[in-house]
C-alpha positions in Angstrom: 30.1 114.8 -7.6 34.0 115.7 -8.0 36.2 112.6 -7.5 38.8 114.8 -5.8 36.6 114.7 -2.4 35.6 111.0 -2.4 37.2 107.8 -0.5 38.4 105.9 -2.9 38.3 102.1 -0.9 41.5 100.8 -3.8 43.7 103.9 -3.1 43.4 104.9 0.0 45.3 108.3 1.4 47.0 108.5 4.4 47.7 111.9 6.2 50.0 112.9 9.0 49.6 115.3 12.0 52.3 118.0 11.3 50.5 120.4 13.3 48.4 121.3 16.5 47.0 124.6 17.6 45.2 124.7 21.3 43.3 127.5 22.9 43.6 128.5 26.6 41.0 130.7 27.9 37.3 130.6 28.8 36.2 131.9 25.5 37.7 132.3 22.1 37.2 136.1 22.9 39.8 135.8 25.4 42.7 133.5 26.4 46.0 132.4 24.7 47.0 130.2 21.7 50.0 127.7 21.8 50.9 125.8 18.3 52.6 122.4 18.4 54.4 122.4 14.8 56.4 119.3 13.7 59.8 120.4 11.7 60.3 119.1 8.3 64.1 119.5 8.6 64.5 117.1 12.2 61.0 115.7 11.9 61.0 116.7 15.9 58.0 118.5 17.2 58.3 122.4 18.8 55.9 124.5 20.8 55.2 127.7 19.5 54.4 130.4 23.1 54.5 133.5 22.0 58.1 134.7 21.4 59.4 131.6 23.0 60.1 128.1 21.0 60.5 124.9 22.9 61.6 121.4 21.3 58.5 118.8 23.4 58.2 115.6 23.5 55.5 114.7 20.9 52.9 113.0 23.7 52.8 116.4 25.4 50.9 117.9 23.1 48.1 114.9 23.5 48.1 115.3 27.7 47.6 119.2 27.7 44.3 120.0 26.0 41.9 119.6 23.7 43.2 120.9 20.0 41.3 123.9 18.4 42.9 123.2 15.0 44.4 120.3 13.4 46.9 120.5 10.4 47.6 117.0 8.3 50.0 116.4 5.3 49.2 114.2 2.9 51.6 111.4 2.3 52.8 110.5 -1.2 
């Protein structure tokens, strides 16, 4: 087994959200994707709609949908 994968209980890592992608539609055939991406530079959070980008407040990306993709960053 490669050490690189396992949970180590005396060091463990801790990750943070930097990223959310959602899916609107019926299907993944057909509706839209919106990413919530969190900005290294201001540590605020933007939505990404198409050509448009919006600063949000970071809870509305948990009240509008279920996510289809998370993104984490490890901390050091």
């Amino acid at each position: 087994m490669n050490n690189n994968y396992v949970y180590n209980n005396l060091s463990p890592k801790k990750y943070e959200l930097i990223g959310v992608v959602q899916h609107y539609g019926e299907s993944s055939m057909s509706g839209h994707y919106v990413a919530y991406c969190k900005s290294k530079f201001d540590n605020n959070w933007y939505k990404f709609n198409d050509s448009i980008v919006t600063k949000v407040n970071s809870n509305e990306m948990y009240t509008c949908g279920i996510p289809y993709l998370l993104f984490y960053h490890k901390m050091k």
